[in-house]
C-alpha positions in Angstrom: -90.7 -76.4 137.1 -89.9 -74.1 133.9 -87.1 -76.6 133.1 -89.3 -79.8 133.3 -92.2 -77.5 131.2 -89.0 -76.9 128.6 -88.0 -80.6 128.9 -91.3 -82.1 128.3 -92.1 -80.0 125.5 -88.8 -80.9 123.8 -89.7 -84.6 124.2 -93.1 -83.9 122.2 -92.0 -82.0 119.4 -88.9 -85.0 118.9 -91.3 -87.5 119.0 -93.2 -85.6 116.6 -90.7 -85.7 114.6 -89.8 -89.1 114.4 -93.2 -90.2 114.1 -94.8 -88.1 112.0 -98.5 -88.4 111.5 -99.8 -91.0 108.1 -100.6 -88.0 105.7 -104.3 -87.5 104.4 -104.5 -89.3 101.1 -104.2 -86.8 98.0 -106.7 -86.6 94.9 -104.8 -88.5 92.8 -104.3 -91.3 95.6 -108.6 -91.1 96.1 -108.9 -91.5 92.1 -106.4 -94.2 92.0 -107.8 -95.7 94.2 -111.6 -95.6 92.8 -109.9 -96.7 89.4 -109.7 -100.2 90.8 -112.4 -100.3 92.9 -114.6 -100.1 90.4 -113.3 -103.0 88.8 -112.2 -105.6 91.6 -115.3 -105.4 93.8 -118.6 -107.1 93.8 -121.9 -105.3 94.2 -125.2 -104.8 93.1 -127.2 -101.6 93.3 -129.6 -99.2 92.0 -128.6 -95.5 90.5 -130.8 -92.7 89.1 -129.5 -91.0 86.2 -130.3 -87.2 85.8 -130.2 -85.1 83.1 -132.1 -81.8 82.0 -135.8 -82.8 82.6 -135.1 -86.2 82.5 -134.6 -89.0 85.5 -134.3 -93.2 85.1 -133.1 -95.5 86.9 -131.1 -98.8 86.9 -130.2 -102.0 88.8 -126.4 -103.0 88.2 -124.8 -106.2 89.2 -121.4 -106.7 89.0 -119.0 -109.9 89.9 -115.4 -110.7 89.8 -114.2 -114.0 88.3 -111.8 -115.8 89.6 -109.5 -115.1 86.8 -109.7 -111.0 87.5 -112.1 -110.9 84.9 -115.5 -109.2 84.9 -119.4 -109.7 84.3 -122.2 -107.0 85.1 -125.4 -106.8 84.1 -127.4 -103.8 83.5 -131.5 -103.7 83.9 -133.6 -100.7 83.4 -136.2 -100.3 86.3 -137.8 -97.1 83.8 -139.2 -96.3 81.1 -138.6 -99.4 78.1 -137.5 -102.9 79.8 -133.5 -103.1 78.4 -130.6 -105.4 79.6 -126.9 -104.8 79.1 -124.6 -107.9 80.0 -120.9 -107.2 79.5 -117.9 -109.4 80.3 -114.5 -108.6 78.9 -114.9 -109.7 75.5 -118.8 -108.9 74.8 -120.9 -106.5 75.1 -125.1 -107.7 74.4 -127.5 -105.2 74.4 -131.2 -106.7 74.8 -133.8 -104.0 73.7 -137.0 -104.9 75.0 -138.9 -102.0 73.1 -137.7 -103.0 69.5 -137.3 -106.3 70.3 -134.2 -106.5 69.1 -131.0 -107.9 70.7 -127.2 -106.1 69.3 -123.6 -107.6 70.1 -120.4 -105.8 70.5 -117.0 -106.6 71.5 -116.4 -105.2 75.0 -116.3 -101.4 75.1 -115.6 -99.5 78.3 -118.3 -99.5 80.6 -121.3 -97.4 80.6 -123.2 -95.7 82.2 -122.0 -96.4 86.2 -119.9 -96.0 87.9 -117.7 -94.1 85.8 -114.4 -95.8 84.1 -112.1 -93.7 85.2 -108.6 -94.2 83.8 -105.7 -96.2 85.7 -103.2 -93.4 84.1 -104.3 -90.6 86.9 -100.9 -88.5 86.0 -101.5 -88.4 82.3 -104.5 -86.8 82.9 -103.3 -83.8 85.1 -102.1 -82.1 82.1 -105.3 -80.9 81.4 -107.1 -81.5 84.3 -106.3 -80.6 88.3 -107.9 -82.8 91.0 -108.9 -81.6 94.2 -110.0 -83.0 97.3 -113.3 -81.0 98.2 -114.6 -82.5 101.5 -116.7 -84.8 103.0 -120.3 -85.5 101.8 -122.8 -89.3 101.9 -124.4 -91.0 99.6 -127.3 -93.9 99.6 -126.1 -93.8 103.5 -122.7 -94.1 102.9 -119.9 -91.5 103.7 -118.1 -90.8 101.0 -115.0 -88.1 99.7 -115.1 -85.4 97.1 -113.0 -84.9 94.8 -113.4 -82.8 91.7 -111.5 -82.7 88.1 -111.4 -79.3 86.4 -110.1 -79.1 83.1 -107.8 -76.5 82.0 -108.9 -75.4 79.1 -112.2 -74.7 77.9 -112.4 -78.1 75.1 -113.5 -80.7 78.3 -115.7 -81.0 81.2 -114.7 -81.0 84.5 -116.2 -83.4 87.3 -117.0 -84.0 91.2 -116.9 -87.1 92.0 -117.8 -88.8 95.6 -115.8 -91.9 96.2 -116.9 -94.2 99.0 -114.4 -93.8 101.9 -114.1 -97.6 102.6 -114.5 -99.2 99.4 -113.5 -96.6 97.3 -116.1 -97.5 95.0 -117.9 -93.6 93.1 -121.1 -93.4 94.8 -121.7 -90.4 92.5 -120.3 -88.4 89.5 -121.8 -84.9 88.4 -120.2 -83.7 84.7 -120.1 -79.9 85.1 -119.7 -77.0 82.5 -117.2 -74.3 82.3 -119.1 -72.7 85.7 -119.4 -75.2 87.7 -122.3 -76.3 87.7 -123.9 -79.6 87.5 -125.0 -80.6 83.8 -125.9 -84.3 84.8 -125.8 -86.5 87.8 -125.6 -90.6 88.3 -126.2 -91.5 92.0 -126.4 -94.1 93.5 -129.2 -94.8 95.7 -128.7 -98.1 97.3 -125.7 -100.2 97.3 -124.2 -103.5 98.9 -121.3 -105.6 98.7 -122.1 -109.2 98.6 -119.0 -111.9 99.4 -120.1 -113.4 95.8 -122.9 -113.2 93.1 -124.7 -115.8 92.0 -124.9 -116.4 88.6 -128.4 -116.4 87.9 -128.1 -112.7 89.2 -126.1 -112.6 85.6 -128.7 -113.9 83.8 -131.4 -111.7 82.0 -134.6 -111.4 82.2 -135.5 -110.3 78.8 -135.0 -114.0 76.8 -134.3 -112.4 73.0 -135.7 -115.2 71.6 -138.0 -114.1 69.4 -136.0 -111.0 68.8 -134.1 -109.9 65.9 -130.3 -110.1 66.2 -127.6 -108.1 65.2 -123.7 -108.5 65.6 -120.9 -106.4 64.6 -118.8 -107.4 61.9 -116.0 -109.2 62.7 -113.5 -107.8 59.5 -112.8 -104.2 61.8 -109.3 -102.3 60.7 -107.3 -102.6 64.4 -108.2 -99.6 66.9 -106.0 -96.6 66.6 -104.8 -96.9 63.2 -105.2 -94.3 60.7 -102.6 -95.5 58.1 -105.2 -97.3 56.7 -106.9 -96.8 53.0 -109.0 -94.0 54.4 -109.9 -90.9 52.2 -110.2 -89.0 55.3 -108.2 -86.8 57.9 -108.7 -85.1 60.6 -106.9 -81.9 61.0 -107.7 -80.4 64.1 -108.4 -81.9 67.5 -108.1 -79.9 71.1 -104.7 -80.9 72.9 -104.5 -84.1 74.6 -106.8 -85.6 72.3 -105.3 -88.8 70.6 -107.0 -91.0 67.9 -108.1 -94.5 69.8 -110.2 -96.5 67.6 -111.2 -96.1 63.5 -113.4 -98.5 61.7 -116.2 -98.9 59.2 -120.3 -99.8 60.3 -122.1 -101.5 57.8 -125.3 -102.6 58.2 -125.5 -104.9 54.6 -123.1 -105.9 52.1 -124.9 -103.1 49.6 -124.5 -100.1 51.6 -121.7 -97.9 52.0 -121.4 -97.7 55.4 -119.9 -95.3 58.1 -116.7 -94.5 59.1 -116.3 -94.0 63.0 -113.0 -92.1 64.3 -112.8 -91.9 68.0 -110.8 -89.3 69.8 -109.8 -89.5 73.8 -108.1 -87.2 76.2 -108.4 -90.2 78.6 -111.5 -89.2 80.4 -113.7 -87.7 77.7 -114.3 -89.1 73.9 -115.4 -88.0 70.9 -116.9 -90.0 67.9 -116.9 -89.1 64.1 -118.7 -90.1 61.9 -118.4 -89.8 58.1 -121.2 -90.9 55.8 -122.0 -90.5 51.9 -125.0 -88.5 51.0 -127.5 -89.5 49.0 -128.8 -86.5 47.6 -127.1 -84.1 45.6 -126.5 -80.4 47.3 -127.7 -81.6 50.5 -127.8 -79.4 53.4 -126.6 -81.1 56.5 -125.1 -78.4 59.4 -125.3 -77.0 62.9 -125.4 -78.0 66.1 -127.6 -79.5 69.1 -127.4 -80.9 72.7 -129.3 -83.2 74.9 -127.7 -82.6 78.6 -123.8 -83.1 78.6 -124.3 -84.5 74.9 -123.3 -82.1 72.1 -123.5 -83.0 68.5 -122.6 -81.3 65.2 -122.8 -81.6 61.5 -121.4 -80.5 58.5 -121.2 -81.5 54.6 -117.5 -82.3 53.0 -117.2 -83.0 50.2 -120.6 -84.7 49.1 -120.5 -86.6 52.4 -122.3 -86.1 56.2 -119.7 -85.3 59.0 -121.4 -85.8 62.2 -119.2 -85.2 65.8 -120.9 -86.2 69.1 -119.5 -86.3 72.2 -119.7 -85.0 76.2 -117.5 -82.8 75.5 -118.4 -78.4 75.1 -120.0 -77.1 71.9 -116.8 -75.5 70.9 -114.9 -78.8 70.8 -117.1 -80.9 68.2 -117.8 -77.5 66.2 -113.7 -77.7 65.9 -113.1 -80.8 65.2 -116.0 -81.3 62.7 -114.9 -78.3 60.5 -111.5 -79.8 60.4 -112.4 -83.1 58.5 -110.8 -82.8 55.1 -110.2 -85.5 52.4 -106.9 -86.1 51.7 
């Protein structure tokens, strides 16, 4: 009996062995895998977005072409009627309360769900991922998974990632203790076979609205060997320069220069801009949620820095900005 008991048990742990159980997917594997989600599935939904005292809400549809491109639109269901429509070359904003339509070329998309970066292992050199648990969302079981930075210059995040699509359901931003400094959720969510493309269409005709369109002449994004007076010194680690141009809104003005800086997950934007008075006073700092901005005078001229990024990291880099 104690030799079948021995002979048994040495059956089990061989097959064991030699056919070991799948292993539970990793936080870089659930990441990865929400990277593309998020830009290979149809859906359409609705999401609250939280921050301080403040709560809207948003319809979002978005389609995949048959060419692996994308379309979404964006509608707000709160507050002022706006529509976003974005496809991979244009971005149109239609702003029902100014009545004013503005076009872009395609930036990465905002506000949900989150563009997360495809290059998961670049980022763990200043953040670490880990897989928190289990949690659901508008119904739906989903995984957590939260990004802590590693330094005190970024944000870290918990995101929920749907367990069969693998699309975020939700995405809190969270300060250096943890806690939760805003909030998109999803509140409903389904994933039709196709979209039809009235669903594409907006609502809000811009007709009679005034038009504006970014100027086409734009020096190429991420060089800063151009004729700019301008340098940033100082940026926290990680942070590369991914886009530089000029904003002008006439032929007569000066305009702004924009410098945008990117770990990979969070940005940061610059912006350098001529005073008009003489001895103007233009400095310090303030924050709406996540959002921290600060200013500073050099040399005659406004140095603005905004980004979702901690107070300490635009307060660095704006009092870095030195003419060359």
């Amino acid at each position: 009996m104690k030799r079948a008991f021995v002979a048994i048990l040495s059956i089990a742990l061989l097959t064991a062995v030699q056919s070991p159980a799948r292993a539970e997917p990793g936080a870089r594997e659930w990441l990865e895998r929400m990277s593309m989600a998020s830009r290979s599935l149809n859906y359409t939904g609705t999401f609250v977005y939280q921050r301080q005292n403040s709560l809207e809400a948003m319809r979002i549809v978005h389609a995949m072409d048959d060419d692996g491109g994308e379309r979404e639109r964006l509608m707000s269901l709160t507050g002022p009627k706006r529509e976003v429509l974005r496809d991979n070359q244009i971005v149109t904003c239609i702003l029902g309360d100014s009545q004013s339509v503005v076009v872009n070329k395609s930036q990465p998309r905002v506000p949900f769900p989150t563009s997360f970066p495809e290059g998961v292992m670049e980022l763990e050199k200043h953040y670490r991922f880990k897989v928190l648990g289990q949690d659901r969302v508008a119904g739906l079981d989903c995984r957590v998974v939260a990004v802590e930075p590693r330094d005190q210059y970024r944000y870290g995040r918990r995101l929920c990632v749907h367990d069969d699509s693998h699309l975020l359901l939700r995405s809190e931003l969270t300060g250096v203790d943890g806690r939760a400094i805003e909030q998109v959720m999803f509140t409903s969510l389904e994933f039709p076979q196709a979209i039809a493309a009235e669903d594409l269409l907006p609502n809000l005709d811009g007709a009679n609205f005034t038009w504006k369109h970014e100027p086409e002449q734009q020096p190429e994004p991420g060089d800063d060997s151009t004729d700019s007076r301008w340098k940033v010194m100082q940026v926290p680690d990680g942070f590369i320069l991914t886009d530089h141009r000029w904003h002008k809104l006439s032929a007569y003005e000066p305009g702004v220069e924009h410098w945008v800086y990117s770990d990979g997950l969070a940005s940061v934007s610059v912006y350098i801009e001529k005073s008009q008075k003489e001895n103007d006073i233009y400095k310090g700092v303030s924050h709406r949620g996540a959002l921290n901005a600060y200013g500073t005078m050099a040399a005659g001229y406004y140095v603005t820095v905004v980004g979702e990024v901690p107070r300490q990291t635009v307060e660095m880099i704006g009092n870095s900005v030195r003419i060359r």
